[in-house]
VOGU-3710 file (C-alpha; in Angstrom, 3 decimals, decimal comma):
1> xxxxxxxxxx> -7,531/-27,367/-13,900  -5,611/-28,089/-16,826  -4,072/-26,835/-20,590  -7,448/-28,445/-22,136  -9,901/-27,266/-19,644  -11,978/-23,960/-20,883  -10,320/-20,900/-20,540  -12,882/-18,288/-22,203  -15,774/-18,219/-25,193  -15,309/-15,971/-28,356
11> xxxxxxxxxx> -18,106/-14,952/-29,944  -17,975/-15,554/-33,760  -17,817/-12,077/-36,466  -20,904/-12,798/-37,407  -20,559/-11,992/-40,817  -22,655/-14,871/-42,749  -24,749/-15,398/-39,540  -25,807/-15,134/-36,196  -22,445/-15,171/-33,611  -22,067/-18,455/-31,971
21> xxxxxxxxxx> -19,574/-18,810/-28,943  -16,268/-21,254/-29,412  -15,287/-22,299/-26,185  -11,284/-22,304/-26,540  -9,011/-24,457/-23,959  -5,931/-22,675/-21,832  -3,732/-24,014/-24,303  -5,261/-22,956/-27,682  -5,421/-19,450/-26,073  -2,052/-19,501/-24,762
31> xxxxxxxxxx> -0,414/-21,726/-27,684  -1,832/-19,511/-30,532  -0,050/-16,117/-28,840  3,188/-18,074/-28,381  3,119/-19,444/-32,384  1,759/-16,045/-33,156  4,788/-14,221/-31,726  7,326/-16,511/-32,880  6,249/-16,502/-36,672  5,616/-12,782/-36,850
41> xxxxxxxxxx> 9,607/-12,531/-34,766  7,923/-9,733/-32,037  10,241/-8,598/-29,719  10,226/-6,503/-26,512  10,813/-3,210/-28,568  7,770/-3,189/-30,762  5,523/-0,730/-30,830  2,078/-2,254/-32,353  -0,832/0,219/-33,456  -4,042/-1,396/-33,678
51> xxxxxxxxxx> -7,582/-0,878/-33,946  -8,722/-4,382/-33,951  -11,070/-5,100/-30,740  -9,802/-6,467/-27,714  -12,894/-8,529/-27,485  -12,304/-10,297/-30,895  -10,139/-13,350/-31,592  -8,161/-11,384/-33,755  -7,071/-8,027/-31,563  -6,698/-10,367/-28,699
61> xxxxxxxxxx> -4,131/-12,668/-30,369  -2,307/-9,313/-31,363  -2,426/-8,006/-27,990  -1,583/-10,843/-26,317  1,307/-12,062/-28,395  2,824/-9,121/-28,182  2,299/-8,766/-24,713  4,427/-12,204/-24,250  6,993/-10,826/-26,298  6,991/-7,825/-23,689
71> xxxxxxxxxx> 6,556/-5,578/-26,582  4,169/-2,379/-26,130  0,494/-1,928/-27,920  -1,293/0,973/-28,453  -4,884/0,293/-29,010  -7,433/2,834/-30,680  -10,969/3,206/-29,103  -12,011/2,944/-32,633  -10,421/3,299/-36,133  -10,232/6,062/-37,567
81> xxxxxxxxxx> -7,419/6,240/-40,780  -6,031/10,140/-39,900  -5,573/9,227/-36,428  -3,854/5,659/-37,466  -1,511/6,933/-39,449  -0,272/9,803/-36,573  -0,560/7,242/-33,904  2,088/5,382/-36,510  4,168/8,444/-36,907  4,065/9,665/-33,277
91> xxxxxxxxxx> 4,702/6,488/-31,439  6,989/5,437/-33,661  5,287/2,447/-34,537  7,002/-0,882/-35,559  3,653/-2,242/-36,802  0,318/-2,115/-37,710  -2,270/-4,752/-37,260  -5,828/-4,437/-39,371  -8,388/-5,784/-41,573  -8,433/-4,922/-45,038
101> xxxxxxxxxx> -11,373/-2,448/-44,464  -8,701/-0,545/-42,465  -5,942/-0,579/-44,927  -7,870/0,619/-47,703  -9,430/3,705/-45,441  -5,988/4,453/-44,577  -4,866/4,653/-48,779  -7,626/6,493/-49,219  -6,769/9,088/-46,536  -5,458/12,652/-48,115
111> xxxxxxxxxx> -2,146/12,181/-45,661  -1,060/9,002/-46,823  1,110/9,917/-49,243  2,803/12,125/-46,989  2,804/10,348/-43,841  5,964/9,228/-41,494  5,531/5,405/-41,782  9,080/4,566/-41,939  9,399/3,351/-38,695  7,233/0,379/-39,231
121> xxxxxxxxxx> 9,243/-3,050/-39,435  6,036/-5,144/-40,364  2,653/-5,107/-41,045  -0,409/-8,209/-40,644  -3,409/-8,360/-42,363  -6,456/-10,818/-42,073  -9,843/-11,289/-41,619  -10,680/-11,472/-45,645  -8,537/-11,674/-48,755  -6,872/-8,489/-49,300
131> xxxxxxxxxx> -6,073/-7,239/-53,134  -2,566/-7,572/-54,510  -2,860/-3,901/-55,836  -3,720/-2,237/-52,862  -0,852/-4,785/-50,902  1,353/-3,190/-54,103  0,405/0,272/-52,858  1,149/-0,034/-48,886  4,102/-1,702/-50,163  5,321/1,220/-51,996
141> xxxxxxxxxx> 5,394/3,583/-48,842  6,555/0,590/-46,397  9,531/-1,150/-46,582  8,947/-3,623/-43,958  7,073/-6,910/-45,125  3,040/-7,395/-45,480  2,148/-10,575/-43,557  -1,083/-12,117/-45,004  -2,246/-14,083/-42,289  -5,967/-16,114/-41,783
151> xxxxxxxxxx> -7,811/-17,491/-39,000  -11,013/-17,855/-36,735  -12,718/-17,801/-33,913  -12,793/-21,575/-33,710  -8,865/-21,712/-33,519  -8,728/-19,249/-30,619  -6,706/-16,722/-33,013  -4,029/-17,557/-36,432  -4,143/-20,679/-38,165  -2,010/-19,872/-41,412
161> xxxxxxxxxx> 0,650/-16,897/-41,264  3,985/-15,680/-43,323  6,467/-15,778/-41,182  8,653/-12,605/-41,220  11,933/-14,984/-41,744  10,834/-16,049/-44,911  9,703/-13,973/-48,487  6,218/-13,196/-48,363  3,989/-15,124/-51,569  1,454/-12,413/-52,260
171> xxxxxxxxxx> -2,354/-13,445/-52,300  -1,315/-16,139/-50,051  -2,602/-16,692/-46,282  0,918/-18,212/-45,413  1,405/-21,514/-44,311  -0,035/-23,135/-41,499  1,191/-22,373/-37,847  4,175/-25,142/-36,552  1,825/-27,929/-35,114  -1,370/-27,810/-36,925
181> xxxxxxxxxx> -2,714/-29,882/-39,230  -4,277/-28,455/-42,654  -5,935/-29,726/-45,180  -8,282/-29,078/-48,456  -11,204/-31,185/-48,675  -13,985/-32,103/-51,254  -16,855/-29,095/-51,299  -19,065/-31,278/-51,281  -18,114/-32,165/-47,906  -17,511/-35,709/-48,326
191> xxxxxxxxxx> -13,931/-37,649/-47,072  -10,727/-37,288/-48,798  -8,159/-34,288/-49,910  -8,024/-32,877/-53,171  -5,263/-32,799/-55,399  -2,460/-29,372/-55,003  -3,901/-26,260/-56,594  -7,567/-27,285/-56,789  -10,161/-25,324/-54,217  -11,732/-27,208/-51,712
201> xxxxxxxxxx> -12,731/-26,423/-48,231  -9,947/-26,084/-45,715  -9,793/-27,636/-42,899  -7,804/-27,832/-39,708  -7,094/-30,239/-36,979  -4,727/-30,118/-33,666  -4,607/-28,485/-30,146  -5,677/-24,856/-31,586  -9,722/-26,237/-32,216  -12,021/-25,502/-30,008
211> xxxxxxxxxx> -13,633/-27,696/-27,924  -17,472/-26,815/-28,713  -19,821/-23,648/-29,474  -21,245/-22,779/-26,184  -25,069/-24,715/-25,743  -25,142/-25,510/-29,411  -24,273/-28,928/-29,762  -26,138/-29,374/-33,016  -24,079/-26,193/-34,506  -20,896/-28,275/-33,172
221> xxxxxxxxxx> -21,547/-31,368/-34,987  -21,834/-29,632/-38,323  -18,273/-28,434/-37,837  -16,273/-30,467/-35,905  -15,753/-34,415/-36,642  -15,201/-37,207/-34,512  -12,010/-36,979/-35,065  -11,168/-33,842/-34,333  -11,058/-31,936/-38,073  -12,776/-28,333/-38,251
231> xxxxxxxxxx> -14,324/-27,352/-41,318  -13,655/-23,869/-41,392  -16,176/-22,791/-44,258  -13,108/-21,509/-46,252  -12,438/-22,290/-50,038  -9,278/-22,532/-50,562  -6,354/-24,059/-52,402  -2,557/-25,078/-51,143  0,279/-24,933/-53,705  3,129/-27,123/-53,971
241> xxxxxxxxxx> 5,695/-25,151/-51,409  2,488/-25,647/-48,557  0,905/-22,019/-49,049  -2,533/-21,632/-49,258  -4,701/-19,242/-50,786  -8,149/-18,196/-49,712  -11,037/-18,167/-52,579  -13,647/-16,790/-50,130  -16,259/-18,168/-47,915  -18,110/-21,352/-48,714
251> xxxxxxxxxx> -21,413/-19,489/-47,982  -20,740/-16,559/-49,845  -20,658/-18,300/-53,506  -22,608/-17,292/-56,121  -23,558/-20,105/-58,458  -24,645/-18,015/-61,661  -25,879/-20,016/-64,855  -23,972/-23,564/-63,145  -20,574/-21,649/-62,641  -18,927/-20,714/-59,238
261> xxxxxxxxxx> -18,787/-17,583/-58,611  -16,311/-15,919/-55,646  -17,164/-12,601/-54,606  -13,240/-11,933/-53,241  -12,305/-12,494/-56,602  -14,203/-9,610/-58,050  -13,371/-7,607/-55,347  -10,355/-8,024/-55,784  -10,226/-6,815/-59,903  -12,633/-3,729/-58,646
271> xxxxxxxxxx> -10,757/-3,113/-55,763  -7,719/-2,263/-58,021  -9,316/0,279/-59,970  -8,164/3,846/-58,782  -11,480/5,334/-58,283  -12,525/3,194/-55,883  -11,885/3,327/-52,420  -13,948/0,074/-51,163  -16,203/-2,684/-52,627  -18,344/-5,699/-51,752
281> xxxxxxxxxx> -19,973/-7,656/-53,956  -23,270/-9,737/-52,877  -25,762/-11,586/-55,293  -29,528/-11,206/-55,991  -31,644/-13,875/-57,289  -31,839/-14,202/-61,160  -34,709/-16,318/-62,843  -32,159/-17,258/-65,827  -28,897/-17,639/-64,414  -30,274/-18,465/-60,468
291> xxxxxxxxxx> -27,939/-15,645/-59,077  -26,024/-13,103/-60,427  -23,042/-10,481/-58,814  -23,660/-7,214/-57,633  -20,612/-4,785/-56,901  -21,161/-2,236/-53,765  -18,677/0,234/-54,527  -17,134/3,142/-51,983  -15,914/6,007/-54,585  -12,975/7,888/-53,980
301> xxxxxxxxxx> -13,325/11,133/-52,710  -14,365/13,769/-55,767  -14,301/10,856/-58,481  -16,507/10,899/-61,656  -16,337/7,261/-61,544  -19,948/5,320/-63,357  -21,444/1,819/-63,260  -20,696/1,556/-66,805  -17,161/2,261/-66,583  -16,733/-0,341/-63,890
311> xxxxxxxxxx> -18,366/-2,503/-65,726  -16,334/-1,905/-68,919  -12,891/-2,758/-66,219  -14,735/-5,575/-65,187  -15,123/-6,642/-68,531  -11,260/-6,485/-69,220  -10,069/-8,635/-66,411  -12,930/-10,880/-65,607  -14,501/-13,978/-67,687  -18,136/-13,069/-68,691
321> xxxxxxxxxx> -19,583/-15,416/-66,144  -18,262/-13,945/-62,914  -18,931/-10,038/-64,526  -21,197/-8,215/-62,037  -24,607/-7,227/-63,633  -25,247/-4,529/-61,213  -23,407/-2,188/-60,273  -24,476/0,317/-56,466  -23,009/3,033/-55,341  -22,826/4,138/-51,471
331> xxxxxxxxxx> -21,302/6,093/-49,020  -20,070/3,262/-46,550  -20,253/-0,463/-46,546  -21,015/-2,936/-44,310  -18,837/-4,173/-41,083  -18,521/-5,834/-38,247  -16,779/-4,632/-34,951  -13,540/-5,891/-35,863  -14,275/-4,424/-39,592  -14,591/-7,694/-41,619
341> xxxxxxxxxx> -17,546/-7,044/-44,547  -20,762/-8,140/-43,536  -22,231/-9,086/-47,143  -25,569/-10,225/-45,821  -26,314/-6,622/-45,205  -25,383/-5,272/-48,723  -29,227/-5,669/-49,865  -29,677/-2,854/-46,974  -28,172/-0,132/-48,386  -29,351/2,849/-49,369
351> xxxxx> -27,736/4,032/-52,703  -25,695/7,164/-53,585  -27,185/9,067/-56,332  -27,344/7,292/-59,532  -24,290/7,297/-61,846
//
């Protein structure tokens, strides 16, 4: 046996398809908890509280790095935000590892304001882009940093972190782990990089990539070139210090009227308004623009909050184009086990009562 033989097969999230299993080597496995640990500094005295599955790429590559650093985890059967935030409190907790699902829940949660968080050193996010005002928010209770962090099932765990040495850039995913090749490409998918600060798709290359989905070599071949770069499905853009910033998922844009439209940006404007706990936005089919937004919206507990007046905050901090033109109201959104959105499902849900 050796580092590049297979060591296991993740099954994908899911969330724009059908799972598909990435067959990861020894040494992505073992190589992405060892550059996991180093650039989040975990040490043999942390205490992590998570909720993320043990089963998915990303609760095993907090599990396991911290189990390398011979620090201590204490893993929830499932989430729930009361019990998070006194498993924080009682253990005394030097971080918390979630999805952005799992954050907001946890704002939202009547005890928030009052909980004992101030044992936490440092807190990761990923899975999806997570809003600056609710990263504002949990910043305002915790004093230790946010780390924005991204990656896949494909990589066997991180690809792009903060490191907790250096000052966080909020929005961004970090830079890319020591080792690893990253790049933004054309959309379009032909060859080439585009300039700094333009979105393209990102790509990544080196000894993280997987070596294959499992039986699917035609799935493989869409992904993976010859020589050896993954296209991730990402848009993205890199600045000129080598952070990069997530736009959303190639597969999720709407193109309204010609325009691109991201969902994660307008979830990211609704996400900030007070009366709203959690959104998604999905797309229907138009027959003068092609597609058009729609905004799933979670209420906050007890809040009079309408389409129109969402609309109306849309209106202020959005460019007409990328305004939803519909906005739902439910009781729960969307996720997967690991509790990434699953916008294909949006056109399943059954609405609250009309506001």
């Amino acid at each position: 046996m050796t580092p590049k033989d297979l060591c296991c097969i993740g099954y994908t999230s899911g969330t724009t398809g059908h799972p598909k299993g990435a067959m990861q080597s020894h040494q992505a496995v073992l190589l992405n908890c060892a550059l996991t640990a180093t650039m989040h500094g975990r040490r043999d005295d942390d205490i992590v509280v998570t909720a993320l599955p043990a089963a998915h790429v990303y609760g095993n590559v907090a599990i396991n790095s911290t189990f390398l650093a011979g620090g201590t985890v204490v893993l929830m059967e499932r989430f729930d935000a009361a019990q998070a935030l006194h498993l924080i409190a009682a253990e005394d907790a030097t971080m918390f590892e979630g999805v952005p699902a799992m954050y907001s829940m946890i704002m939202a949660d009547p005890s928030f304001d009052t909980a004992e968080l101030s044992s936490l050193r440092t807190s990761t996010i990923g899975g999806q882009t997570f809003s600056p005002s609710l990263a504002e928010r949990w910043q305002a209770r915790v004093t230790g940093p946010v780390l924005e962090l991204w990656g896949m099932t494909e990589i066997a765990g991180l690809g792009a972190t903060h490191s907790v040495y250096a000052p966080p850039v909020p929005g961004s995913i970090g830079v890319s782990l020591p080792g690893i090749e990253t790049k933004i490409a054309p959309i379009d998918g032909s060859v080439g990089e585009v300039p700094v600060g333009t979105p393209g798709e990102l790509m990544v290359r080196g000894p993280l990539v997987m070596l294959g989905y499992y039986g699917r070599p035609d799935a493989t071949a869409e992904v993976l070139s010859p020589d050896g770069w993954l296209r991730t499905g990402d848009v993205a853009y890199v600045d000129d210090t080598g952070h990069f910033f997530v736009v959303d998922r190639l597969k999720d844009m709407i193109l309204t009227a010609g325009y691109n439209v991201y969902p994660a940006e307008i979830e990211r404007v609704i996400s900030s308004h007070p009366q709203v706990t959690m959104v998604a936005v999905g797309k229907r089919s138009d027959e003068v623009k092609g597609e058009v937004a729609v905004a799933y919206i979670v209420a906050a507990p007890n809040s009079d909050l309408d389409g129109a007046a969402v609309l109306e905050y849309c209106r202020q901090h959005l460019a007409a184009y990328k305004r939803p033109r519909e906005v739902v109201f439910v009781d729960a959104l969307p996720t997967t086990s690991s509790g990434k959105l699953m916008r294909r499902k949006l056109t399943e849900l059954d609405p609250t009562s009309a506001r």
